[in-house]
C-alpha positions as CSV (number, residue, x, y, z in Angstrom):
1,X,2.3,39.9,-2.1
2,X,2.2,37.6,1.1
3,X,4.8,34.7,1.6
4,X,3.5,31.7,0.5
5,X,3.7,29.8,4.1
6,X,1.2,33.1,4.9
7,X,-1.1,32.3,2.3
8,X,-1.1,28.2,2.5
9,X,-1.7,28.7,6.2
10,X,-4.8,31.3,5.3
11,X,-6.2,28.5,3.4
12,X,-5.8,25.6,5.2
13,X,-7.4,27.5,8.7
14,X,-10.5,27.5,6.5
15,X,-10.7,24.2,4.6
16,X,-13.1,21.8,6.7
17,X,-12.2,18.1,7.0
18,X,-14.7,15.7,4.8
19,X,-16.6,13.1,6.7
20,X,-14.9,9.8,6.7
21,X,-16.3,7.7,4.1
22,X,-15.7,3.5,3.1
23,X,-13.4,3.0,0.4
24,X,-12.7,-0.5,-0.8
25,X,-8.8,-1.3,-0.6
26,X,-8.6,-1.8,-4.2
27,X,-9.6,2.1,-4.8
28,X,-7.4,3.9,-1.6
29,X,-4.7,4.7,-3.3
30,X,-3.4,7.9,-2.1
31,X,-6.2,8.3,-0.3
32,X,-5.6,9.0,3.7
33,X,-7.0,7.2,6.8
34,X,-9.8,8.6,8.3
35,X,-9.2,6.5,11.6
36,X,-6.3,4.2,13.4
37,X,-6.2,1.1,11.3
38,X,-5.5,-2.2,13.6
39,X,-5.1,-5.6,12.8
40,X,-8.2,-7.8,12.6
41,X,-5.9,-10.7,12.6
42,X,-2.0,-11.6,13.3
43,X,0.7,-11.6,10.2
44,X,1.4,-14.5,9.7
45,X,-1.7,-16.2,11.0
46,X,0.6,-19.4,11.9
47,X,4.1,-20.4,12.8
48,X,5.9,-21.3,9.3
49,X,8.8,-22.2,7.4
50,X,11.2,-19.1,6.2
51,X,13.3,-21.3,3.9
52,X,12.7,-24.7,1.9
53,X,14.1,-27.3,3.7
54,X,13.8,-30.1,6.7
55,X,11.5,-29.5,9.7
56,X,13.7,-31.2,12.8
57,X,13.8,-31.1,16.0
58,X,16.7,-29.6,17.2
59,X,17.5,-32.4,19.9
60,X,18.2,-35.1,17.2
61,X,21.2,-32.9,16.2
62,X,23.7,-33.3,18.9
63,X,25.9,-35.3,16.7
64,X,26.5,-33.9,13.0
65,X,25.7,-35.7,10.5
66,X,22.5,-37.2,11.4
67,X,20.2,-39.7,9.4
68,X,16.9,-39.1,9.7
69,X,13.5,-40.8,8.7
70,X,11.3,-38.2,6.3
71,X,7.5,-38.4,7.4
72,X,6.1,-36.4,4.6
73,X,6.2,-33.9,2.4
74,X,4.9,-30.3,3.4
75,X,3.6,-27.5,0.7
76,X,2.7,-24.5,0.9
77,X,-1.0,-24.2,1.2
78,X,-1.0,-27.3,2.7
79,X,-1.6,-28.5,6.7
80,X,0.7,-31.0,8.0
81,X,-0.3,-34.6,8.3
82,X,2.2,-35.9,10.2
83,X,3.8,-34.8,13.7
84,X,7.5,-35.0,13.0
85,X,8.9,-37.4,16.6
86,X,12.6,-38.3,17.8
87,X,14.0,-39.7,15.0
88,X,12.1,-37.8,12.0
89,X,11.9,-34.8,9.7
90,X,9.4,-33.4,7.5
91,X,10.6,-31.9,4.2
92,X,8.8,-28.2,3.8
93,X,8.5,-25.7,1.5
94,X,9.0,-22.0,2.3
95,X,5.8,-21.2,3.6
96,X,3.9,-23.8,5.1
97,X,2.9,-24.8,8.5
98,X,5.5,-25.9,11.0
99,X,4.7,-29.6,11.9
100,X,4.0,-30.6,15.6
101,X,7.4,-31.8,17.3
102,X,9.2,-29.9,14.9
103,X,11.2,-26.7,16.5
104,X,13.7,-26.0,13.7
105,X,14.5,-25.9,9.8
106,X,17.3,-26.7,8.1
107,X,17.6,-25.2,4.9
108,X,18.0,-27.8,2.1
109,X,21.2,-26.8,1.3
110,X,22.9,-27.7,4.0
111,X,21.1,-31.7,3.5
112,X,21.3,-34.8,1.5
113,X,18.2,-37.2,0.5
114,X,18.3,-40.7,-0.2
115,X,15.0,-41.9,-0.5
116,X,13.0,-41.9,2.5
117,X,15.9,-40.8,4.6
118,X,17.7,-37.1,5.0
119,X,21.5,-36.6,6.2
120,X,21.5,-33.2,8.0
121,X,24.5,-32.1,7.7
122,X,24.6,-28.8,10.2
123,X,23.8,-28.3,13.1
124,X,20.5,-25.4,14.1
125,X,19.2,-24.2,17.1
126,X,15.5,-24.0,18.2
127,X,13.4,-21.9,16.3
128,X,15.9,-21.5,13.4
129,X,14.1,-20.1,10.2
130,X,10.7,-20.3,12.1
131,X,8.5,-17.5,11.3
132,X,6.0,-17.7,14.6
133,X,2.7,-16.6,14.3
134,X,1.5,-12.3,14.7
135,X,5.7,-12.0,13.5
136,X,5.3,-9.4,11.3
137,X,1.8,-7.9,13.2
138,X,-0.2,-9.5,15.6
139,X,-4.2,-9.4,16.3
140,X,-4.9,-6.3,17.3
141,X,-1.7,-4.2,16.9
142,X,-1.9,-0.5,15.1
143,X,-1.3,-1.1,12.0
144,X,-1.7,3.0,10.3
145,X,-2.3,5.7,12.6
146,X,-5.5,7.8,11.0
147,X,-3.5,10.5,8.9
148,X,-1.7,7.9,6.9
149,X,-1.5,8.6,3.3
150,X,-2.2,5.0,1.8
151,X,0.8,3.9,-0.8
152,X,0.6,0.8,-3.0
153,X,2.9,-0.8,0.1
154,X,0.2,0.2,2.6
155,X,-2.3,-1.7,0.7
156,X,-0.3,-4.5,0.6
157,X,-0.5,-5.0,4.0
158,X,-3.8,-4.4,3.9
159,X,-4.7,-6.8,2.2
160,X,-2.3,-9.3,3.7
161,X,-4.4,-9.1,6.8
162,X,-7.6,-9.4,4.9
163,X,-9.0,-6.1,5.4
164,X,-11.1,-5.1,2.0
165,X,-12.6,-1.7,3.4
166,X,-11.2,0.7,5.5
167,X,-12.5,4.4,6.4
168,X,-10.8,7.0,4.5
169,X,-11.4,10.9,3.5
170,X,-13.1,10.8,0.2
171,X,-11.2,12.1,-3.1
172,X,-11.6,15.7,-3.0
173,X,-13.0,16.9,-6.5
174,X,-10.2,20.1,-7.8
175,X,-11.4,22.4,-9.9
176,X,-8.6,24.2,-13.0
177,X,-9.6,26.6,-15.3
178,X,-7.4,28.7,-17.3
179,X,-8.2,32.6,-18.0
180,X,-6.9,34.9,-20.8
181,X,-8.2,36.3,-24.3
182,X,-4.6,35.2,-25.4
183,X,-4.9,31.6,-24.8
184,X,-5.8,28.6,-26.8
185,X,-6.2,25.5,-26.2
186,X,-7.3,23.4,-30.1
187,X,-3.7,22.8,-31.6
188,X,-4.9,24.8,-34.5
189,X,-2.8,28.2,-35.7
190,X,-1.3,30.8,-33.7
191,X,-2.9,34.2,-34.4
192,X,-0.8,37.3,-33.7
193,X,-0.7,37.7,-29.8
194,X,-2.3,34.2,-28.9
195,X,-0.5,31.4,-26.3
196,X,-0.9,28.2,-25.6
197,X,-3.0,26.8,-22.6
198,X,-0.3,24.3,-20.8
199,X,-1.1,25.3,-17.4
200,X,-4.3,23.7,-17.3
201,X,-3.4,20.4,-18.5
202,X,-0.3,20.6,-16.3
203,X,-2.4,21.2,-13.0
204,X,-5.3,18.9,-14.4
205,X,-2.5,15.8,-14.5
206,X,-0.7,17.1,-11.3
207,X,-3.8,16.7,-9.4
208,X,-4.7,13.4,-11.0
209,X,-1.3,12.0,-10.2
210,X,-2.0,12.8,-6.5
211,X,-5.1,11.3,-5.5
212,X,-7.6,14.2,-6.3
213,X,-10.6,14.1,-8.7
214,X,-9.5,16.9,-11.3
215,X,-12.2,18.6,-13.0
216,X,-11.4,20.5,-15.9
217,X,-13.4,23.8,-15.9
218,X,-11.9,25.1,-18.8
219,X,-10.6,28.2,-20.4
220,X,-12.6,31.5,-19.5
221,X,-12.5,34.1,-21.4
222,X,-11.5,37.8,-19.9
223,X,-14.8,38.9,-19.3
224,X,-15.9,39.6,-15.6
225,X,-19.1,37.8,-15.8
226,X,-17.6,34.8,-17.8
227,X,-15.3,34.4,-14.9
228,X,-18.2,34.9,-12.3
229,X,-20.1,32.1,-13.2
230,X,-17.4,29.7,-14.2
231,X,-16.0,30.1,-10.6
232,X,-20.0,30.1,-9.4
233,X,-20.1,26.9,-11.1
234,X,-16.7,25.6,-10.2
235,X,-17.2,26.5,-6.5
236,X,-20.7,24.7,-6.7
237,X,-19.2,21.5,-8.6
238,X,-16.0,21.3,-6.3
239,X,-14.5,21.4,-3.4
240,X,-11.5,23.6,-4.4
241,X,-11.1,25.5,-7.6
242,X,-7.3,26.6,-8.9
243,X,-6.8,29.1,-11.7
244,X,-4.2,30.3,-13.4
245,X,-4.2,33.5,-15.3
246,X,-5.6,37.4,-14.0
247,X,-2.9,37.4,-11.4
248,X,-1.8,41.1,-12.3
249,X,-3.5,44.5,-11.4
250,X,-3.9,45.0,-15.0
């Protein structure tokens, strides 16, 4: 017997990397980077509103409260219209575009309306509960460094930044067979001195469960030349094969 950090590192020093291949984003789950990821574009692409609320500019509130005139209304998914000048606010949802003129929102909560007119009642500084454009990534920036093992958060941001294929190792294909004239694997009776195969479906669903191909080889029989050619086949088929059984002397 060897100790298992002996005998992963023995198989790793001979597994050879897979060429990088292009995976759509929708199908990279678990999958790993085959090369630095950057951003093709900045996150968020433009300066916008963190909270619903009044888009001001910060000078009109030297004096608490303040009437102002509302311009327009602002959605998200929607551009501005108007430029918001001294005097003005645009109501926004959380979201949308900052207005030109505008340097600061104040969260609804802390307003009244009345029509076309909105009482501020606090005071904010420039830039309050603006998100500015590249905040969370911008244009160019690493996103993933190549090694990254790609989790449903990773494609998130993926797909935030509009990237719909990125260069990945392929899905390694794993091969499992089971081996043993005591095992069986159909449900049916239990003769005298026969087992049930759970190792196989165990490994099978481990493997699935982490972003490999798992290909069931099945269960061998203890016959040397049985074993031969399942493993010929498996090794041909695959590009690693596990078994479990035949780990004795005997």
């Amino acid at each position: 017997m060897i100790p298992i950090e002996e005998a992963r590192a023995y198989v790793m020093d001979r597994c050879v990397p897979q060429a990088a291949v292009e995976t759509n984003v929708a199908d990279a789950l678990g999958l790993v980077t085959a090369v630095d990821v950057t951003a093709t574009e900045s996150l968020p692409p433009f300066a916008n509103t963190a909270m619903d609320g009044f888009a001001v500019r910060s000078a009109d509130l030297g004096t608490i409260p303040v009437q102002l005139e509302v311009v327009e209304t602002i959605a998200a998914g929607h551009s501005p219209v108007q430029s918001v000048g001294p005097g003005q606010a645009s109501r926004i949802m959380t979201g949308a575009p900052i207005p030109d003129g505008a340097d600061a929102i104040v969260m609804v909560e802390k307003t009244s309306i009345d029509g076309e007119t909105v009482t501020i009642e606090a005071q904010v500084e420039r830039g309050n509960h603006i998100r500015p454009a590249g905040d969370d990534v911008s244009k160019g920036d690493l996103v993933f460094p190549i090694g990254t093992r790609l989790t449903a958060g990773h494609l998130g941001v993926l797909c935030s930044l509009g990237l719909q294929e990125i260069q990945t190792y392929p899905r390694l294909r794993v091969g499992v067979m089971s081996t043993g004239d005591e095992l069986v694997d159909d449900g049916g009776h239990l003769e005298p001195g026969q087992i049930r195969d759970s190792n196989r479906r165990t490994l099978l669903s481990l493997l699935s469960g982490d972003a490999f191909m798992p290909v069931d080889l099945g269960l061998i029989a203890d016959d040397e030349q049985a074993i031969e050619e399942a493993l010929t086949q498996g090794a041909h088929d695959c590009d690693a094969v596990i078994t479990s059984g035949g780990v004795s002397m005997g």
